[in-house]
N, C-alpha and C positions, 0 to 999 in steps of 0.2 A: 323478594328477599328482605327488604325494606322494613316492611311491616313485621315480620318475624325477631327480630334483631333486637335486642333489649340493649340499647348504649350504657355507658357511662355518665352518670349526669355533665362531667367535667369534659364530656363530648359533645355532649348536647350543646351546653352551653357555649363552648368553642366555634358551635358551627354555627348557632346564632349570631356570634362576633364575625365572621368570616360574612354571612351575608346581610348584617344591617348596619355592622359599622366600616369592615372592609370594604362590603358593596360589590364581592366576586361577582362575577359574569353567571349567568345561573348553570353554564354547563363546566365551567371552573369549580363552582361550589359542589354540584353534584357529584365529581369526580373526587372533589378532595371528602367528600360522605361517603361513596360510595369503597372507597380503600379503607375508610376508618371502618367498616363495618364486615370487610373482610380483614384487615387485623382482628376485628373482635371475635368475627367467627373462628380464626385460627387459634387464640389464646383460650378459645372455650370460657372456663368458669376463673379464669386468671381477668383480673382488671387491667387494661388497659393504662392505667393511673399509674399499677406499680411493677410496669415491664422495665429491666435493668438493660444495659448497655450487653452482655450476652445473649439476652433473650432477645433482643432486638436482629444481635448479630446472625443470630440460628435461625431467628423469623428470614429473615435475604438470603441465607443460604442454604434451607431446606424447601422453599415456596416457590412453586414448579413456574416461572414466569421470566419474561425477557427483562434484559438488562435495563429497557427502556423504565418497563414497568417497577422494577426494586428500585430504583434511580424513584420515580414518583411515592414510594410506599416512604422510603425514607423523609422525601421532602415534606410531605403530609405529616409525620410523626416530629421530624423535627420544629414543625409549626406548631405544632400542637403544643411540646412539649415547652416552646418558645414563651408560647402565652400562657401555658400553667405557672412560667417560673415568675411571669412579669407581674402574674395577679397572686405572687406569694405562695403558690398551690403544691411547689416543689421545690427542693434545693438545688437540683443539678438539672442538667438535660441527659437525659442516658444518651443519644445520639449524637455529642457533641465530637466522641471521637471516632464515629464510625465517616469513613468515606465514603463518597459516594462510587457506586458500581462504573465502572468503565462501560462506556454506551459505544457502539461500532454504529461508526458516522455511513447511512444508505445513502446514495445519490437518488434525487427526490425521480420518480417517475414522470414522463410528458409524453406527449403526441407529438408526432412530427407536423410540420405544415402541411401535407400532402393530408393525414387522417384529422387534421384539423376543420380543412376543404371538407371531408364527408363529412364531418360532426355538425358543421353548422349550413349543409346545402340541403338548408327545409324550402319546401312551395307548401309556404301554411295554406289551409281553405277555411280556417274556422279559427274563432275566436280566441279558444285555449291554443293553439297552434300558434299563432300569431305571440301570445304572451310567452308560451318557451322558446320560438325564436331570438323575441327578445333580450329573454334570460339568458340566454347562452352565446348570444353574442356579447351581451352587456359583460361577461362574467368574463368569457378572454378576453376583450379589450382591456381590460382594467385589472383583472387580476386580483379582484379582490375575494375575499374569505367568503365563504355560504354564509354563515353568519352575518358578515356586511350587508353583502346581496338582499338577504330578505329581509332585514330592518331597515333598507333604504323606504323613505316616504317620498312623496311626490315631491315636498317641495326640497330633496337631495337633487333633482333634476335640475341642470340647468340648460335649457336648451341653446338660448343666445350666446352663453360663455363655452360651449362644448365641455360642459363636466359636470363630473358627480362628485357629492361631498358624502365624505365617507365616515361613518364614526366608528373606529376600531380600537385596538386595543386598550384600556388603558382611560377608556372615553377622550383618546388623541382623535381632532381630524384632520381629515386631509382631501386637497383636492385633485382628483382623478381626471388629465384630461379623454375624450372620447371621440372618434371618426367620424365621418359622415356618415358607414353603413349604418354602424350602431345609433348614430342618432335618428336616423333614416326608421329602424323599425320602431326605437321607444318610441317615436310620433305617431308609429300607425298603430301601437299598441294605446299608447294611451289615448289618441282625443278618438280612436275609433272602436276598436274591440274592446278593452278595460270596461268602459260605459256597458257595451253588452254581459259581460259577464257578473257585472256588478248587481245589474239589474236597479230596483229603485234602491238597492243599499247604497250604505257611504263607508268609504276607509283610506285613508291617510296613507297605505302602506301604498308602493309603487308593485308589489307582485302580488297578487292575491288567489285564492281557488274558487274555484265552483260555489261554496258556502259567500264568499264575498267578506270573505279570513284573509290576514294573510297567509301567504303563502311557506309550507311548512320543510323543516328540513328533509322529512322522509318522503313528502310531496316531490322534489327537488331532487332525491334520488332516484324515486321511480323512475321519472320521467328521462335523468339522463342514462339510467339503464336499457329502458325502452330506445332513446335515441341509439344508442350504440350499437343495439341489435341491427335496428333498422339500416344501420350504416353498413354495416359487415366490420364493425372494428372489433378483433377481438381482446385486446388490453382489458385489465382490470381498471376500472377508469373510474375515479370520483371527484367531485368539486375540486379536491385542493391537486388534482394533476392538472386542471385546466391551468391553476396557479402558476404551477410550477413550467406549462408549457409556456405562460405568458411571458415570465421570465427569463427563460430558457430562448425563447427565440431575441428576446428583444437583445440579449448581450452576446449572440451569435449575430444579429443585423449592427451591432458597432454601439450599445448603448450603454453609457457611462454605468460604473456598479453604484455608484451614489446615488444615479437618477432611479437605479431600478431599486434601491432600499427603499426609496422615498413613496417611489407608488406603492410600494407591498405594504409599505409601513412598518417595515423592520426596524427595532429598534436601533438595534446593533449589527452593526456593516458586517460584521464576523457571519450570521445567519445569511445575509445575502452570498458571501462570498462562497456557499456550497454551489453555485451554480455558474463558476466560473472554472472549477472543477468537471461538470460537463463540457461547459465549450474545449478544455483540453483535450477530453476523448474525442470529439468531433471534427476539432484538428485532425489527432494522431487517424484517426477513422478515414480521411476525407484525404489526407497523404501518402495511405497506404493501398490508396485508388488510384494512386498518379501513376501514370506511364514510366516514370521514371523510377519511383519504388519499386514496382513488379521488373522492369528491366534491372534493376542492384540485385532483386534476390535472386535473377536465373543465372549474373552474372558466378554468383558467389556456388 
C-alpha cells in the first residue's frame, strides 16, 4: 500500500522530521506513516494540508475503527498539523478543538501461574530449544517489551550482578533484576548452544536465528504460538500477556506498585495502576470460594 500512495510533500517532509530529528522508534514512526496514509487514502484527491476541523471531525466519525484507533488518527494529525504551524506552513491547527475519542480502559490479559508452569516446562535436546527456553524465561522474569528482549546484546547480560540492563522507552534504562532459573539457562544458552548456532559468525545481539541475525519479532511469535500449542494452552497469547502476567502476579505475591512501575518502565504510576484493578477481581473471585460466602448465599 506504501508504495502506491502518493503523500503530500508537507508529509513527507513531517515524517523525515519525526525520524532524524525526533529519532521515533521505527515501529512508532511506521505507525504514525502508516495512518498518514490511510487519512490520504480516505481524503482521495483532497490534500491532506487543507483538511478543516469538520473534515477532520467527519473523518472519526464515519471511519469504521476502534476508539483506540481514532484516539491515534487524531494524535498523528494533530502532530502533524503542530509542526506545519511551527514551520510557518499554516495559521491554525484545525484539530485544536476536536477531543479526543473516549477509549474503554480493557483489563490487560495474563496467564495464570498454573499455565505459566506449562509455557515454560521445555526439556530442550537442541540448540534452538535451549535459546527459546531462554527467551521465555528471560521474558517473564523481567517482564520486559519483545522490543526490549530482542535488542538485548550480550554485554546487557550481567551474570555476577543477576541482571539485565534494559534500553526502553524513550532510550531510558533500567536495571532488571533476574533468578537463579533464568540465569541458570542464559548460561547454557550462551557459553554452550548460542556458539553452536552461530556457527563461525559473530553478533553482539544476545537472541539470534538460524542465519546468525538477530532474532526477529515474527521469529518470536512463531515460536511462542508453537509453544502454546505444544502446551495445550488455549488463550490467545502474545509477548506483551507475558508482560502483563509478570506484573499481574508479582502485585498479587505482595509487591509494591512502585516497584512494579519501575521494572516495566512505566513512565507513569497511572499505566501501572490498571493492574491493581485485576488483583481486585481476584480478591472478589477468591472470596466468593470461601466456605463462608457460599454458606451467606444459601443462608439468604
Amino acid at each position: 500500500m506504501k508504495d502506491e500512495v502518493k503523500l503530500d510533500p508537507t508529509v513527507e517532509e513531517y515524517l523525515s522530521y519525526l525520524k532524524y530529528e525526533r529519532k521515533l522508534s521505527q515501529n512508532t514512526y511506521e505507525s504514525y506513516r502508516y495512518n498518514l496514509i490511510k487519512i490520504t487514502l480516505y481524503f482521495k484527491d483532497q490534500s491532506i494540508l487543507s483538511l478543516t476541523e469538520d473534515d477532520i471531525r467527519t473523518f472519526l466519525y464515519k471511519v469504521e475503527e476502534t476508539s483506540k484507533t481514532k484516539a491515534h488518527y487524531l494524535t498523528v494529525l494533530k502532530s502533524y498539523y503542530d509542526y506545519l504551524l511551527d514551520n510557518q506552513k499554516i495559521n491554525i491547527n484545525p484539530c485544536l478543538n476536536i477531543k479526543m475519542p473516549k477509549i474503554e480502559k480493557k483489563l490487560p490479559k495474563f496467564l495464570t501461574i498454573e499455565e505459566i508452569d506449562k509455557l515454560l516446562d521445555i526439556n530442550p535436546t537442541k540448540p534452538i530449544e535451549y535459546r527459546n527456553k531462554a527467551m521465555l524465561e528471560l521474558l517473564y522474569a523481567t517482564g520486559m517489551r519483545i522490543s526490549e528482549l530482542l535488542n538485548l546484546t550480550l554485554a546487557n547480560y550481567n551474570e555476577e550482578g543477576c541482571y539485565v540492563k534494559v534500553m526502553g522507552k524513550g532510550s531510558k534504562e533500567r536495571i532488571i533484576p533476574i533468578g537463579d532459573i533464568t540465569i541458570k539457562y542464559l548460561n547454557m544458552y550462551i557459553k554452550e548452544y548460542r556458539p553452536l548456532i552461530l556457527k563461525t559468525k559473530d553478533s553482539e545481539y544476545l537472541f539470534i536465528n538460524y542465519t546468525g541475525s538477530r532474532m526477529s519479532r515474527q521469529g518470536f511469535f512463531k515460536l511462542l504460538k508453537e509453544r502454546c500449542k505444544e502446551a495445550h494452552i488455549d488463550k490467545e497469547i502474545s509477548p506483551h500477556v507475558l508482560r502483563h502476567s509478570f506484573a499481574t502476579h508479582l502485585l498479587n505475591n505482595g509487591a509494591d506498585l512502585r516497584v512494579i512501575q519501575e521494572l516495566l518502565g512505566h513512565e507513569n504510576i497511572s499505566t501501572t495502576e490498571i493492574y491493581s484493578h485485576i488483583s481486585k477481581e481476584k480478591i472478589i473471585a477468591d472470596y466468593q470460594k470461601h466456605p463462608h460466602y457460599e454458606k451467606k448465599e444459601k443462608d439468604n
